[in-house]
C-alpha positions in Angstrom: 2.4 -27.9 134.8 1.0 -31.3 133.6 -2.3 -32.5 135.2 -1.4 -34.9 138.1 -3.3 -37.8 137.1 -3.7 -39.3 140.3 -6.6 -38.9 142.7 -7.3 -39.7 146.4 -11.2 -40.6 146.8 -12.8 -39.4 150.5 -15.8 -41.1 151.7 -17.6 -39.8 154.7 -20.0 -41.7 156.9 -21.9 -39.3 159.1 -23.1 -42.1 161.2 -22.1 -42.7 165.2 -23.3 -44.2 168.3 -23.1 -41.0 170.4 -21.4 -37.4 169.5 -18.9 -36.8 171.9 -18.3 -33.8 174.0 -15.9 -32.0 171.9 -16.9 -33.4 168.3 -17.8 -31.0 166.0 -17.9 -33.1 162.8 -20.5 -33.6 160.9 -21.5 -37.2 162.5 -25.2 -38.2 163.2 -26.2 -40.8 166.5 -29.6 -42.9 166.2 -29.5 -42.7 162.3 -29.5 -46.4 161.9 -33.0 -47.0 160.1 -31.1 -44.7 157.1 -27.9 -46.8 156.8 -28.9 -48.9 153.5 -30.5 -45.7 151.8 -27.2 -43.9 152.3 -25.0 -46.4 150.9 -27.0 -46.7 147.8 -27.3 -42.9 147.7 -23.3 -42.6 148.0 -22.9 -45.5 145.3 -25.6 -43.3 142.8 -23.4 -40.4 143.7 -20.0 -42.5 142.3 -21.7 -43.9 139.4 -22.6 -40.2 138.7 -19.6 -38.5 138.8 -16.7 -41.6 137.9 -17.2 -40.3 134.2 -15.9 -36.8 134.5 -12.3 -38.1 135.5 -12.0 -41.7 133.9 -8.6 -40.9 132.8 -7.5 -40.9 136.3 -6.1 -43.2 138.3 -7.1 -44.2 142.5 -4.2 -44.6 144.6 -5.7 -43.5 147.8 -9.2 -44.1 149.5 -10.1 -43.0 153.0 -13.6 -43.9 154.6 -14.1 -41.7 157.4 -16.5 -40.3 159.6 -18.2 -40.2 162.0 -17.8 -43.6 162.8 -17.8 -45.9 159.1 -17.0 -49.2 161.7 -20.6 -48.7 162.8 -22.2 -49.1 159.3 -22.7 -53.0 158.3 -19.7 -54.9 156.5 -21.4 -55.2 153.7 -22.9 -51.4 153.3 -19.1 -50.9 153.3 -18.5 -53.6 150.6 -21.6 -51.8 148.2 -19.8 -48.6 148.4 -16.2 -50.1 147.2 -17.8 -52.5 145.2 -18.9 -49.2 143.5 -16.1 -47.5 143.4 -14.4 -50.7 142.0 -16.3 -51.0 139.2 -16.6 -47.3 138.3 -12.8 -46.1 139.0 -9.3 -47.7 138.1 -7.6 -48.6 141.2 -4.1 -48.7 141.2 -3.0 -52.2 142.4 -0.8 -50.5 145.6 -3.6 -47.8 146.5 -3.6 -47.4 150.2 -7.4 -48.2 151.0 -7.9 -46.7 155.0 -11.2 -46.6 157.1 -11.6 -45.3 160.8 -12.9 -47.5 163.4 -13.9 -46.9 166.7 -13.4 -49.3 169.4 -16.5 -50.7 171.0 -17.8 -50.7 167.0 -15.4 -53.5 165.7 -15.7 -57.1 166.1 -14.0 -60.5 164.3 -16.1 -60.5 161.4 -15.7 -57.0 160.7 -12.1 -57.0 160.8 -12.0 -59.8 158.6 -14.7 -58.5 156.0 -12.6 -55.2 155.7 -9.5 -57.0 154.4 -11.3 -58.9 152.0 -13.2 -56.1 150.9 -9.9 -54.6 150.3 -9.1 -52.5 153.4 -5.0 -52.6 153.8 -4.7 -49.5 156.8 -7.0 -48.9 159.7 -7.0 -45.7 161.6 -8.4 -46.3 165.2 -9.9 -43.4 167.1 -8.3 -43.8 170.9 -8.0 -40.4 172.2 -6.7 -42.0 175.6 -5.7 -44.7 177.4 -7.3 -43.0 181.1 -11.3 -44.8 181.3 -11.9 -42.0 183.7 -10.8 -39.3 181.0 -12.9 -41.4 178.0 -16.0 -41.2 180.1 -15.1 -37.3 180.7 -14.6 -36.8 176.7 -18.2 -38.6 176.0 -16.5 -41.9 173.9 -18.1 -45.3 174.5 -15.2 -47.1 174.5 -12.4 -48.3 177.1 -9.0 -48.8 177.3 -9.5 -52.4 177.4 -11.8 -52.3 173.9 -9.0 -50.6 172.2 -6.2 -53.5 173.2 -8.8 -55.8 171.4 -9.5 -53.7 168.6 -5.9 -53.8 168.0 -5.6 -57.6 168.5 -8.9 -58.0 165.8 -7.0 -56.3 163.4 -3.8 -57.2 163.8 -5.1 -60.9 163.8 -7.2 -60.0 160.4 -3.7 -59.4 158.4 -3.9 -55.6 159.2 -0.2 -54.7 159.1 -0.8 -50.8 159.0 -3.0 -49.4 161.9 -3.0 -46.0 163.4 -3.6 -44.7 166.4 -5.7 -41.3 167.1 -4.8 -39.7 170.5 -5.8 -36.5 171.7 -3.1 -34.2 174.9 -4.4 -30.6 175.9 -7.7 -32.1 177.4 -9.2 -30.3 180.6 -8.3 -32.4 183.8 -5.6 -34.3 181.5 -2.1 -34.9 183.3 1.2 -35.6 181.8 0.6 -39.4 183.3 -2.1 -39.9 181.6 -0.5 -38.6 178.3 2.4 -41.0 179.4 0.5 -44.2 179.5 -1.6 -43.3 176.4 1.4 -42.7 174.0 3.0 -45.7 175.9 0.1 -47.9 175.1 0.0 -47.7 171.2 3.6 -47.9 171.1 3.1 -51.3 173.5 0.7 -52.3 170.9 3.0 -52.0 167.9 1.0 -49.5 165.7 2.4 -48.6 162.7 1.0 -44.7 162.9 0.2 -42.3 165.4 -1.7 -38.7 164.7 -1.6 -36.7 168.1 -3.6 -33.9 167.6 -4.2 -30.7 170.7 -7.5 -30.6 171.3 -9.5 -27.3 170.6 -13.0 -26.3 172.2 -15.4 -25.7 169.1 -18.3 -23.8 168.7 -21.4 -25.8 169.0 -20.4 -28.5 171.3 -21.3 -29.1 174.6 -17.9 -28.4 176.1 -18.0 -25.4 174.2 -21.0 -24.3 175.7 -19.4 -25.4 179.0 -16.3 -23.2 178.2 -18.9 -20.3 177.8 -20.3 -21.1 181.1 -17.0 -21.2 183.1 -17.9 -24.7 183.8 -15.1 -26.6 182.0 -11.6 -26.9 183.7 -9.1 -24.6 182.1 -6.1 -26.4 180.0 -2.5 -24.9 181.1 -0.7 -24.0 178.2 3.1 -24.8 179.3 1.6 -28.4 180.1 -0.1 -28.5 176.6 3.3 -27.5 175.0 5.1 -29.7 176.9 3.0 -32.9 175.8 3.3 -32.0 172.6 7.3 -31.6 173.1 7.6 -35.0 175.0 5.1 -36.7 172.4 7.8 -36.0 169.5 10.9 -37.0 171.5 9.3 -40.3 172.7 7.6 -41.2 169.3 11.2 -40.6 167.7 13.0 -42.6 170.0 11.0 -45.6 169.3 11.9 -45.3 165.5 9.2 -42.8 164.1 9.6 -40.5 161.7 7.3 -36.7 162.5 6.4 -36.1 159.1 3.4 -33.5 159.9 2.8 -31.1 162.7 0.2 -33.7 164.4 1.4 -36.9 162.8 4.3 -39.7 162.9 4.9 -42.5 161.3 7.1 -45.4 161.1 9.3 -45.5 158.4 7.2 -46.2 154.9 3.9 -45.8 156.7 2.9 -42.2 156.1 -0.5 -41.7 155.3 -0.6 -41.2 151.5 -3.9 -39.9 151.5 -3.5 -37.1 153.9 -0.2 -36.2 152.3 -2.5 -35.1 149.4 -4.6 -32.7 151.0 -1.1 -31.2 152.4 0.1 -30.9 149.7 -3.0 -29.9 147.1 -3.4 -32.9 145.1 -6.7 -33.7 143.4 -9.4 -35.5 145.7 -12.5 -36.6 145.2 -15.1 -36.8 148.2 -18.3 -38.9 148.1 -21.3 -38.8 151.0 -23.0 -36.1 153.0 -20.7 -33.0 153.9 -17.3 -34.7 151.9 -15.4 -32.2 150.4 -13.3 -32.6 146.6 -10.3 -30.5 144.9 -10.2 -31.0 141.2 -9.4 -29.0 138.3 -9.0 -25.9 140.3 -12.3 -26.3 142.2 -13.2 -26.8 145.6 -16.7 -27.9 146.4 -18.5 -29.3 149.5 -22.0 -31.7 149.9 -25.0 -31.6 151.4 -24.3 -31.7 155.5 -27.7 -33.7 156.5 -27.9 -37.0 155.7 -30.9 -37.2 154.8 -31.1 -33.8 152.3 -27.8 -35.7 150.9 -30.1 -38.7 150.2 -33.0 -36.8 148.7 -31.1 -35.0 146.5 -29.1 -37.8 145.0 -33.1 -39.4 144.8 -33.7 -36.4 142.2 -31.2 -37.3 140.2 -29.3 -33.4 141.3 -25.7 -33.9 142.5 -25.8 -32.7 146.3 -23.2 -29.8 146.0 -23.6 -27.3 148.7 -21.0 -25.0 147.9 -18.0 -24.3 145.1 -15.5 -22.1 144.4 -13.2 -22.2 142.2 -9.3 -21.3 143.2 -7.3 -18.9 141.2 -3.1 -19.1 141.3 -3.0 -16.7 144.0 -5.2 -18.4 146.8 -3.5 -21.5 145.0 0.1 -20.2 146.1 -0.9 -18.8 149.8 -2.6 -22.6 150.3 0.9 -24.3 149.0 2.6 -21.8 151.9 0.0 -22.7 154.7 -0.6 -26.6 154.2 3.4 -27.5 153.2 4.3 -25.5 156.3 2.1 -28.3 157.9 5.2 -30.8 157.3 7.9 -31.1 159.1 10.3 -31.0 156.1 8.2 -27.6 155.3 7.9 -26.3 151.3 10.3 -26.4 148.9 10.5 -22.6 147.1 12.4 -24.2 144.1 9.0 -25.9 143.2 6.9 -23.5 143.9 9.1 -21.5 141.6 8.5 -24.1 138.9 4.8 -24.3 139.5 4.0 -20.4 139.7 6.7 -18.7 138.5 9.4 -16.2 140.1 6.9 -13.1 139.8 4.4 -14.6 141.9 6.7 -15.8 144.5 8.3 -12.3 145.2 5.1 -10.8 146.9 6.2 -13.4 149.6 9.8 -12.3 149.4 9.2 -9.3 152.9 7.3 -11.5 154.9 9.4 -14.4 154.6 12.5 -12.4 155.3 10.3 -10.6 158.3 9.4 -14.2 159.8 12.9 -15.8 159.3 14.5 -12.7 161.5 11.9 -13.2 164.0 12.5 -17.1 163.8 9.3 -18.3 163.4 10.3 -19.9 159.6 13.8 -21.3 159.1 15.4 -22.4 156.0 16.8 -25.6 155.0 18.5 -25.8 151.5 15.1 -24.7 149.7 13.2 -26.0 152.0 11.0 -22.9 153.9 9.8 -24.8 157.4 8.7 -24.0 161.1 11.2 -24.2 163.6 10.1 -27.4 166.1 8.7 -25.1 168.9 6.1 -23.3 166.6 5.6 -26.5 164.9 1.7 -27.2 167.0 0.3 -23.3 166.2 2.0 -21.0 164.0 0.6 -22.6 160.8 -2.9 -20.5 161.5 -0.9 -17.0 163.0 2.4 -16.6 160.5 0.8 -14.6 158.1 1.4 -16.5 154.7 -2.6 -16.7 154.5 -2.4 -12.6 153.2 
């Protein structure tokens, strides 16, 4: 198969005001006195590694976080000035970064389009104040109506919306009105993700305790139901198991990691696929700046991925969309033989109807769509 020559560039900035309750992401509060020696660290680190791939071409770059909307405009402006200079950019790349309300003010907004920004991904979760304060954010419902309005009034024509259903003490209402609110406020995207309790977060250590309210499941399922049938009847398309989008305004960079495209990531804990490789960077912040300071690339871990683990990824992440994987190319890209070790557990999940088929296309039936991706068994 021909190398795809175009590549998706990640940039994480670690940096936040405070970690909410359920965040386990790699995203640092009171780190601000570090801010400029991380952007020149993460410009060092593109200057470093642009030469390995300069006969690729950009098309996608996500900033995310952490929080990037708390780092100064022009931090921001260093890091794609550097990427500017050191990649070629295709002139219709979709150029994203995540903002948090609360973080975001006029001159932001308006130093992000000229720096190039052209989609914004805002980090709501809800619309309820009482359920924000629960969850740890520093934000209101009222911030995120004029984080829209900054954007929107900036020449931001592609914003989405982050919301978050399966939350202890949650209600369908309060799902209602959130959903209701970005739709009010004319986003563009919406990813609506069910919440999980990680390890090493305070709720988790709640959880443990017995001291967190328990979620009900039938009321977690039947958000997410509700979620798709309200998001389609205002003209969105559900293109992935968490994610909709009107028509023409999928999110181009996440369709890559879906579907196993080459990506490059640059800061503290980013992660890049190329050539067959998957590597990950220096978590800390600051170990990610004093290795880039010794001139060593801050790679904490590699491996490299053979056509096997290659094929079971293709299964697992293209069952992620809704249209699900077409076998016709996997064919193409690994070859019959390879396919056939598939051909029983396919059959097995099909009769069980927790995979259907459409034409080629091998997908999850809508009511598995929010959790069989992790339990089908494509992974073995």
């Amino acid at each position: 198969m021909l190398k795809d020559k175009t590549l998706g560039i990640y940039v994480h900035i670690p940096f936040c005001i405070r970690k909410c309750n359920y965040c386990d992401f790699p995203s640092y509060p009171g780190l601000d006195a570090i801010f400029r020696d991380y952007t020149r660290a993460v410009c060092r680190e593109i200057e470093t590694v642009a030469s390995k791939h300069s006969d690729m071409t950009v098309d996608t770059i996500f900033f995310g976080g952490g929080t990037p909307s708390v780092l100064p405009a022009d931090c921001i402006s260093d890091i794609m000035n550097s990427l500017s200079a050191n990649f070629e950019i295709s002139e219709d790349a979709e150029i994203s970064i995540e903002i948090n309300p609360g973080t975001i003010t006029g001159e932001k907004a308006e130093a992000y389009r000229k720096i190039g920004f052209n989609r914004a991904s805002i980090g709501l979760q809800s619309a309820s104040n009482n359920l924000l304060r629960f969850m740890g954010r520093i934000h209101t419902e009222e911030m995120f109506e004029e984080c829209v309005k900054l954007l929107k009034g900036s020449g931001f024509h592609n914003i989405n919306a982050d919301v978050i259903f399966g939350v202890p003490t949650q209600t369908m209402e309060d799902w209602q009105e959130t959903v209701e609110l970005v739709l009010e406020k004319g986003v563009t995207h919406v990813s609506a993700y069910s919440l999980k309790i990680e390890e090493g977060t305070p709720w988790h250590e709640l959880n443990e305790r017995g001291k967190l309210p328990a979620v009900d499941e039938d009321l977690e399922r039947e958000m997410y139901y509700w979620v798709i049938k309200k998001l389609k009847d205002a003209g969105f398309r559900h293109y992935e198991i968490s994610n909709f989008a009107k028509p023409g305004f999928e999110c181009r960079h996440n369709l890559k990691y879906w579907t196993n495209r080459p990506y490059l990531g640059f800061g503290s804990a980013a992660h890049s696929y190329i050539d067959d490789v998957r590597y990950s960077n220096e978590e800390n912040p600051c170990e990610y700046i004093g290795r880039i300071a010794e001139g060593v690339l801050p790679v904490a871990s590699s491996e490299y991925i053979g056509a096997e683990e290659k094929l079971s990824e293709r299964f697992i992440l293209g069952l992620r969309l809704v249209e699900g994987v077409s076998l016709k190319d996997l064919e193409r890209e690994f070859g019959s033989e390879a396919l056939k070790k598939y051909d029983e557990t396919i059959r097995m999940l099909v009769g069980k109807n927790l995979l259907c088929f459409e034409n080629d296309m091998l997908r999850l039936p809508q009511a598995w769509g929010w959790i069989l991706p992790i339990r089908c068994g494509l992974s073995s």
